[in-house]
C-alpha positions in Angstrom: -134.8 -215.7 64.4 -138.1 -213.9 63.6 -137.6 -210.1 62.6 -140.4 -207.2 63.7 -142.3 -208.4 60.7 -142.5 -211.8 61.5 -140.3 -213.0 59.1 -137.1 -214.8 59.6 -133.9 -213.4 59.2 -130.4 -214.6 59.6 -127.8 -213.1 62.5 -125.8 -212.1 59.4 -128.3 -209.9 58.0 -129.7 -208.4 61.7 -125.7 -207.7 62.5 -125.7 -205.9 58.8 -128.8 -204.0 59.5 -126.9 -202.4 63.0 -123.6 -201.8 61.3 -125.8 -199.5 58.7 -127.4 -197.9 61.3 -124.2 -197.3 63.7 -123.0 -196.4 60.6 -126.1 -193.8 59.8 -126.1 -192.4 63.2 -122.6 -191.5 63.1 -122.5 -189.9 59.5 -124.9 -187.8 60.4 -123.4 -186.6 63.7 -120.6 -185.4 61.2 -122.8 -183.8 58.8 -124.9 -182.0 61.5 -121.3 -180.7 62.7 -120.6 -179.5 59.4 -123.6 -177.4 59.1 -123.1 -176.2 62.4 -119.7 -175.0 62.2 -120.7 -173.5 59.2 -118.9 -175.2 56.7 -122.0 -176.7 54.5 -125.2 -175.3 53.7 -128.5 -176.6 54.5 -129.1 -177.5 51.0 -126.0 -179.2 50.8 -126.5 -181.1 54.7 -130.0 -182.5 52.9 -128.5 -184.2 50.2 -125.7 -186.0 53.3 -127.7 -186.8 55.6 -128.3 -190.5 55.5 -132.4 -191.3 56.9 -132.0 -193.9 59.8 -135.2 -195.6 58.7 -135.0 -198.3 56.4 -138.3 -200.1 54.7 -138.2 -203.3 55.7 -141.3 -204.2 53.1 -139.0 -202.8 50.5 -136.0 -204.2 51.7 -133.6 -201.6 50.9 -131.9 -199.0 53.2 -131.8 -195.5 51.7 -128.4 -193.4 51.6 -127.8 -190.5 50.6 -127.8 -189.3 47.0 -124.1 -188.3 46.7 -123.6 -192.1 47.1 -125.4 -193.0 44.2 -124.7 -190.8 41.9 -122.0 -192.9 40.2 -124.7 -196.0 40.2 -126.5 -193.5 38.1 -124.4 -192.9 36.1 -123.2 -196.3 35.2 -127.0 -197.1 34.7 -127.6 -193.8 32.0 -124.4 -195.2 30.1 -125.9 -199.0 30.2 -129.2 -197.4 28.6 -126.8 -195.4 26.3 -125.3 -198.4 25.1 -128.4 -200.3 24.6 -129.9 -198.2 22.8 -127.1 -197.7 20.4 -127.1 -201.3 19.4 -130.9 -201.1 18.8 -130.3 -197.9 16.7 -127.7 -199.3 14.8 -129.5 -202.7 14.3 -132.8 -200.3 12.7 -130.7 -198.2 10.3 -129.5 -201.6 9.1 -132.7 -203.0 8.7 -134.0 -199.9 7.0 -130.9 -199.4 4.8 -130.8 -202.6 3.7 -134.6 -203.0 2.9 -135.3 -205.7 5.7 
Protein backbone atom coordinates (compact mmCIF):
# COMPACT_ATOMS: atom_id res chain seq x y z
CA UNK A 1 0.00 0.00 0.00
CA UNK A 2 1.51 3.43 -1.05
CA UNK A 3 1.85 5.99 1.90
CA UNK A 4 1.29 10.08 1.30
CA UNK A 5 4.85 10.09 0.14
CA UNK A 6 4.55 7.48 -2.31
CA UNK A 7 6.34 5.04 -0.59
CA UNK A 8 5.08 1.72 0.40
CA UNK A 9 4.27 0.78 3.72
CA UNK A 10 2.98 -2.23 5.47
CA UNK A 11 -0.77 -2.35 7.27
CA UNK A 12 1.41 -3.08 10.33
CA UNK A 13 3.25 0.07 10.30
CA UNK A 14 -0.05 2.44 9.00
CA UNK A 15 -2.11 0.61 12.09
CA UNK A 16 1.17 1.68 14.40
CA UNK A 17 1.17 5.20 13.00
CA UNK A 18 -2.92 5.54 14.27
CA UNK A 19 -2.36 3.83 17.54
CA UNK A 20 0.36 6.79 18.20
CA UNK A 21 -1.76 9.24 17.11
CA UNK A 22 -5.04 7.95 19.04
CA UNK A 23 -2.67 7.70 21.43
CA UNK A 24 -1.24 11.54 21.02
CA UNK A 25 -4.65 12.98 20.83
CA UNK A 26 -5.79 11.50 23.89
CA UNK A 27 -2.65 12.40 26.17
CA UNK A 28 -2.97 15.63 25.31
CA UNK A 29 -6.74 15.92 26.12
CA UNK A 30 -5.45 14.92 29.69
CA UNK A 31 -2.64 17.38 29.80
CA UNK A 32 -4.77 20.25 28.45
CA UNK A 33 -7.20 19.19 31.44
CA UNK A 34 -4.47 19.38 33.78
CA UNK A 35 -3.59 22.90 32.98
CA UNK A 36 -7.01 23.81 32.91
CA UNK A 37 -8.01 22.63 36.28
CA UNK A 38 -5.12 24.14 37.37
CA UNK A 39 -3.02 21.52 38.50
CA UNK A 40 0.17 22.01 36.07
CA UNK A 41 1.76 25.02 34.80
CA UNK A 42 2.16 26.08 31.34
CA UNK A 43 5.82 25.46 31.54
CA UNK A 44 5.18 22.17 32.82
CA UNK A 45 1.94 21.33 30.05
CA UNK A 46 4.91 22.25 27.25
CA UNK A 47 7.20 19.73 28.22
CA UNK A 48 3.67 16.82 28.13
CA UNK A 49 2.24 17.65 25.39
CA UNK A 50 2.99 15.10 22.80
CA UNK A 51 3.09 17.08 18.92
CA UNK A 52 0.58 15.06 16.72
CA UNK A 53 2.78 15.56 13.66
CA UNK A 54 5.28 13.14 13.00
CA UNK A 55 8.10 13.58 10.02
CA UNK A 56 7.60 11.13 7.86
CA UNK A 57 11.17 12.05 5.90
CA UNK A 58 12.65 11.51 9.20
CA UNK A 59 10.83 8.67 10.22
CA UNK A 60 10.41 9.18 13.78
CA UNK A 61 7.46 10.42 15.87
CA UNK A 62 8.39 13.00 18.50
CA UNK A 63 7.08 12.55 22.23
CA UNK A 64 7.45 14.36 24.78
CA UNK A 65 10.70 14.94 26.69
CA UNK A 66 9.66 13.47 30.03
CA UNK A 67 9.66 10.27 27.99
CA UNK A 68 13.02 10.33 27.13
CA UNK A 69 14.70 11.45 29.71
CA UNK A 70 15.72 8.02 30.96
CA UNK A 71 17.03 7.20 27.16
CA UNK A 72 19.20 10.03 27.96
CA UNK A 73 20.40 9.10 30.60
CA UNK A 74 21.30 5.57 29.62
CA UNK A 75 23.10 7.21 26.55
CA UNK A 76 25.32 9.92 29.01
CA UNK A 77 26.38 6.75 31.10
CA UNK A 78 27.22 4.64 27.68
CA UNK A 79 29.56 7.79 26.81
CA UNK A 80 30.65 7.73 30.48
CA UNK A 81 31.70 4.32 30.15
CA UNK A 82 33.43 4.68 26.96
CA UNK A 83 35.36 7.04 27.66
CA UNK A 84 36.67 5.59 30.80
CA UNK A 85 38.03 2.66 28.91
CA UNK A 86 39.73 5.05 26.52
CA UNK A 87 41.11 7.05 29.52
CA UNK A 88 42.32 4.11 31.21
CA UNK A 89 43.75 2.50 27.98
CA UNK A 90 46.05 6.29 27.57
CA UNK A 91 47.30 6.37 31.14
CA UNK A 92 48.51 2.91 30.42
CA UNK A 93 50.04 3.69 27.33
CA UNK A 94 51.70 6.78 28.82
CA UNK A 95 52.72 5.11 32.04
CA UNK A 96 54.17 2.41 30.55
CA UNK A 97 56.15 4.41 27.81
CA UNK A 98 54.11 2.95 24.80
Amino acid sequence: MLGKDGIIVSLDEREREKRAARFAQMWNVIITSFREEDLIDNREMDLLLVPYCKDRELDIFQWPPFLLASKVAHLALSVISVLTIFVDSAVYCLSAGL
